[in-house]
Phi, psi and omega in degrees: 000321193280338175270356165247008172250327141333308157267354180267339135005279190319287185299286164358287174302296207330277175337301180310321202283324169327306169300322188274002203038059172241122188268116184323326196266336176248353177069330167314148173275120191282157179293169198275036159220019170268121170344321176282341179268017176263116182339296197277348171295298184336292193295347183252352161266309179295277164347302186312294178344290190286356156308293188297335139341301170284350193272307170307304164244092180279168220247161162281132183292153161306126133322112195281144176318124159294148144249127192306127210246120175285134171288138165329134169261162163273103193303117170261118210251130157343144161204034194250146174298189193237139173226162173201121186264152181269357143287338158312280192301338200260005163249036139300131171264075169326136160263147164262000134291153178303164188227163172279166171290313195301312185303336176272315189304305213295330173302304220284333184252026163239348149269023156298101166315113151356088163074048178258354160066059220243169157267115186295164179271170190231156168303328192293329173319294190268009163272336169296293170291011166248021186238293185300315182313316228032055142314314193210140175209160164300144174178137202310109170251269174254128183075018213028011165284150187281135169204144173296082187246180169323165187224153172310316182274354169290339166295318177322307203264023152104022175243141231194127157261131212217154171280050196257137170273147190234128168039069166056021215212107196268123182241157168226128141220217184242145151234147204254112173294181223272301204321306221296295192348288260236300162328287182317309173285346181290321199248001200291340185289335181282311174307312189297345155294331191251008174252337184296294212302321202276325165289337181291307190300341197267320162314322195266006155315289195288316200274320136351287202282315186277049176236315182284355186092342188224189180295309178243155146316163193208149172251214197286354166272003167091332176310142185279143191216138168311129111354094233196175167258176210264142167286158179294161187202130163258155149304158123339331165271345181271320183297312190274011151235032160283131194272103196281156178238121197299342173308126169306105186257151188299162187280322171339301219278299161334299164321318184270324196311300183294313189281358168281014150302306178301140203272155158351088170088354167331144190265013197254128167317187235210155157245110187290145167315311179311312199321298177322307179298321173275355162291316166303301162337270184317347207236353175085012186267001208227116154266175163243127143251173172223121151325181154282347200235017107133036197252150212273134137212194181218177241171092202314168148255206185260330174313312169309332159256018136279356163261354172104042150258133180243160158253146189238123162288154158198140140354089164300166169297339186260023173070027163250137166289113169280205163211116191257121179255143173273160166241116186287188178309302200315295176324292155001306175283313163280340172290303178310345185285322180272001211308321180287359173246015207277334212277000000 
């Protein structure tokens, strides 16, 4: 090793005197038209030198500095309820372009004060109470998936279904014209309601889950089973203070009625409107048709309209006629006789 570090030594030296046009062995100065004395030879006889240079005698590496391990932070998740103040809610910026359902959310959580540690509201909030309102229902959107459109009276109140490519992406949902806009806020304390109730279930999980000791709660075969809340039920006293009302009502109207039935802070889902509507399905009082353009409604059959489902013609904003189906005392009366099998 040490005789081969001699000669690259050796060479080095050779290479360096070469780049200056000096011949190593004689110390003469090369003549002025000798190869070594040309500028791109020269500089490439120098470059090697200094390659070989390193090989022999490499420079000592630095120490690299340790690096100091940043303590992790700990992501910290909302974990506070969400309030809106009616000075809050009254700096909503309305458009006078149509808005997305998400585009109203994204306004709506940018009046959340700064580390206030609140929970945002989610699309799923206010697409729920406009869904219980009947406003918005499922119906076959892109690609054939369930999305959340307009119902004939949510067209009334200024929500529009619309067709668009997004990112190369052909979608179908809804957007809210100013009235929708104005609406969606007008009623917003109810998503803060169904956003509170969605944080309440999630507290009440987790304090599930620690009381039992592990991540999930497990039943008697040690399989891990979720936490969850109970599906709805009424008692025979909640059902018998319900109030039938001789007026025909939207099955929407069925729906919040029976759950304000349900006691306070109760551990029991909610009952949705569809729930009602599809049960009238299943019982043969209800069809479903689809337009051509592939928009959902139902309809009595004639069984159905010997049970008191009635239609209402009525008028949109956009001057079409629609069709509203009611429910009479009787239908009324029948939901409640099945209401516990509805969930």
């Amino acid at each position: 090793m040490a005789a081969e570090n001699k000669i690259l030594e050796r060479a080095e030296m050779y290479l360096r005197k070469l780049s200056c046009g000096v011949n190593p062995l004689t110390e003469e100065t090369l003549p002025e038209g000798d190869t070594c004395r040309q500028e791109r030879i020269s500089k490439c006889l120098l470059y090697v030198a200094d390659y070989l240079q390193q090989i022999v005698c490499p420079k000592p590496k630095a120490a690299k500095a340790e690096k100091q391990e940043k303590p992790k932070r700990k992501r910290e998740f909302p974990n506070q309820e969400l309030a809106l103040s009616e000075e809050a809610i009254a700096k909503f910026e309305f458009s006078e372009e149509p808005l997305s359902l998400s585009a109203i959310v994204r306004r709506v959580n940018a009046l959340i004060p700064e580390g206030s540690g609140m929970i945002p509201l989610m699309y799923a909030d206010v697409a729920e109470v406009l869904t219980q309102e009947g406003y918005l229902q499922k119906q076959e959107g892109a690609a054939g998936k369930e999305t959340n459109l307009p119902t004939p009276q949510g067209e009334e109140k200024g929500f529009s279904r619309v067709e668009e490519d997004i990112r190369g992406h052909f979608s179908i949902f809804t957007k809210c014209n100013t009235d929708a806009q104005k609406f969606v806020i007008e009623n917003i304390q109810k998503a803060v309601a169904q956003a509170n109730a969605r944080l309440a279930r999630r507290n009440a999980e987790r304090a599930a889950r620690e009381s039992s000791g592990s991540a999930n709660a497990a039943d008697a075969s040690g399989n891990a089973v979720r936490v969850g809340k109970e599906k709805f039920h009424l008692t025979e006293a909640q059902i018998g203070s319900f109030a039938v009302d001789e007026s025909p009502l939207p099955v929407s109207e069925i729906a919040r009625r029976l759950n304000a039935l349900l006691p306070e802070g109760a551990n029991i889902e909610q009952l949705y409107f569809k729930k009602i509507r599809d049960w009238f399905v299943a019982q043969g009082l209800l069809e479903e048709r689809k337009s051509v353009v592939g928009k959902v409604s139902f309809s009595p059959t004639e069984e159905g309209i010997a049970a008191g489902i009635l239609v209402d013609k009525r008028i949109g904003k956009n001057g079409e006629e629609y069709e509203a189906v009611l429910y009479n005392a009787a239908a009324q009366k029948l939901v409640l006789d099945h209401v516990n099998e509805l969930a």
